[in-house]
N, C-alpha and C positions, 0 to 999 in steps of 0.2 A: 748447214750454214758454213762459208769458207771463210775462213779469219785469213788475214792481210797481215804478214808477219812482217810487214814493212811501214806500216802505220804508229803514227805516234803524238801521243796526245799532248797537244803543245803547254808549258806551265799557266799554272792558274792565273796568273795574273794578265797574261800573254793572253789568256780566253776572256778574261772581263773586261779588255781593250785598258789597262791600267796603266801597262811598262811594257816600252818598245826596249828588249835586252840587247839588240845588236848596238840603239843608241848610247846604254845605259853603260855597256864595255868599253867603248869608244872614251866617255867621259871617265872611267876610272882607269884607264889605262894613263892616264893624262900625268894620275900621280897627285892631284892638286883636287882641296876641297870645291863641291861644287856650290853655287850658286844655286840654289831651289826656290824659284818665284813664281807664287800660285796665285790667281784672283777668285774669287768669287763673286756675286754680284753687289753685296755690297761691304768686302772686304778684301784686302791686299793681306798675302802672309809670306814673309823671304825667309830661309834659312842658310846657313853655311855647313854641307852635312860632309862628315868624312867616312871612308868606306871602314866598315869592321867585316870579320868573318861572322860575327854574332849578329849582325845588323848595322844598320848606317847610322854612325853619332852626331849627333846636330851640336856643331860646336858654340853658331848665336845665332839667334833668331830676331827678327822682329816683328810685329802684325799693325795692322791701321790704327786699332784699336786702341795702341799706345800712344800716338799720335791724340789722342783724345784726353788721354790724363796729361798728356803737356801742352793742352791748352787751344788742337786745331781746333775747329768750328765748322770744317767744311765738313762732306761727304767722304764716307770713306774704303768708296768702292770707284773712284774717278780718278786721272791718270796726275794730277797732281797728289795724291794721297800714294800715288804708288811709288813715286818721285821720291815722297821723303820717306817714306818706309825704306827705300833701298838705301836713301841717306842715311836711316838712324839704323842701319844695319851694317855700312859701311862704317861708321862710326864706331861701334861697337866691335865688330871685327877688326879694325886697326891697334886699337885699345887693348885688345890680346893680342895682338901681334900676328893678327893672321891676314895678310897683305894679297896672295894669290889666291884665285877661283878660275873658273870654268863655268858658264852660264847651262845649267840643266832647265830647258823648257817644257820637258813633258812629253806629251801628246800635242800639244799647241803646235798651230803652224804659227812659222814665223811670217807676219805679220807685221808692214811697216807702223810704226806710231804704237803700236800694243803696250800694254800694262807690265809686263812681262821685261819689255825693256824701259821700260822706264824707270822699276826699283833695277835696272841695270844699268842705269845711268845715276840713277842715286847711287849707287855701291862706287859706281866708278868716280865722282866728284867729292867721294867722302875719302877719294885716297886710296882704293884698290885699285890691283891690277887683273884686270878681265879681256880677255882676248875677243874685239869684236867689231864691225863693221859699223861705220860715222851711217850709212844709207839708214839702216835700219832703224834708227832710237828718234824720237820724234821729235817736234823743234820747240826753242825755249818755250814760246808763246802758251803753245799747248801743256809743259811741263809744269808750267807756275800757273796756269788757269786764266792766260790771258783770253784764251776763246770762251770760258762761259761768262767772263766779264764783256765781253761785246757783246751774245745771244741776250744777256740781262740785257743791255743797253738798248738792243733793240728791241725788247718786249716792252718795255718801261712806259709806252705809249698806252698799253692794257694793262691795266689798272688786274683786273680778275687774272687774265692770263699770266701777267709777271708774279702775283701770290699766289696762284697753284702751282707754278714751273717752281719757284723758290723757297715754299713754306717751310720747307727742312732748314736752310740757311737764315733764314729770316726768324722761328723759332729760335735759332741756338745763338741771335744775338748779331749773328756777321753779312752786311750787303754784298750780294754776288757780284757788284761792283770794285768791292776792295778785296776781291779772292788775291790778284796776283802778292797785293803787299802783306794780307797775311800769309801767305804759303814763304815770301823770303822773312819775314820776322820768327816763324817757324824755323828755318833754313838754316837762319844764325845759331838760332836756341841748339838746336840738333849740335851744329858745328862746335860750339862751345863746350858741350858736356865733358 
């Protein structure tokens, strides 16, 4: 058997599809904490992490889930939930005094309207500065939940249809109709802390 004294086993992480490291150089060379904004299906989680030689220090964090103890109602895996997470992150980051990032997306392709930019456009409206292109981050409408208060609008006709599409919202008390003004009463709250 001929061994291949030129082969090389690429890092583990690199083999579990985890961390693209030519990206991940690129962002730390930058000098500036990154922006870290993950979704899952039905959670939003941003960090602001700075690089160490021991590992990367998450300087603030926020997840959806917070958004719950201050009182949202909506869902919190949809792209107004990801909106204020980046708001109560940006928030909290200014508040320590940490004003610049760099948007780390992962593995995610960028993707116009994505979750991903949208706690990017939270971070950025709560008073950070993040280097990034107007095309990409999605439009107010869709940011504060104007589009799922039309899609109610228009089921509203089906009685059965509009309480299976909205029983999570309708449960927790709030009409998919009035998504937009709860997500800016939220908005203020965040702003105010």
């Amino acid at each position: 058997m001929a061994m291949n004294a030129k082969f090389r086993v690429p890092f583990r992480r690199r083999r579990e599809g985890k961390t693209d490291f030519r990206q991940r150089l690129g962002l730390l060379l930058s000098g500036k904490p990154r922006l870290v904004a993950r979704k899952s299906l039905n959670n939003v989680t941003a960090q602001l992490m700075a690089y160490d030689e021991k590992g990367d220090v998450v300087l603030v964090s926020a997840h959806s889930k917070e958004l719950v103890k201050m009182g949202y109602k909506g869902h919190c895996g949809n792209l107004p939930a990801a909106y204020l997470t980046g708001l109560l992150l940006g928030a909290k980051a200014v508040k320590e005094d940490v004003k610049e990032a760099v948007l780390d997306k992962g593995l995610h392709r960028a993707t116009k309207g994505a979750a991903i930019f949208a706690v990017l456009k939270g971070a950025l409206d709560a008073g950070m500065d993040i280097p990034h292109g107007d095309k990409i981050i999605a439009d107010e409408e869709r940011l504060n939940g104007t589009h799922v208060k039309n899609y109610a609008e228009s089921l509203k006709e089906d009685a059965d249809a509009y309480k299976k599409q909205f029983s999570k919202y309708l449960e927790k008390g709030l009409n998919p109709e009035d998504l937009p003004e709860h997500v800016e009463e939220l908005k203020e709250k965040i702003l105010n802390l």
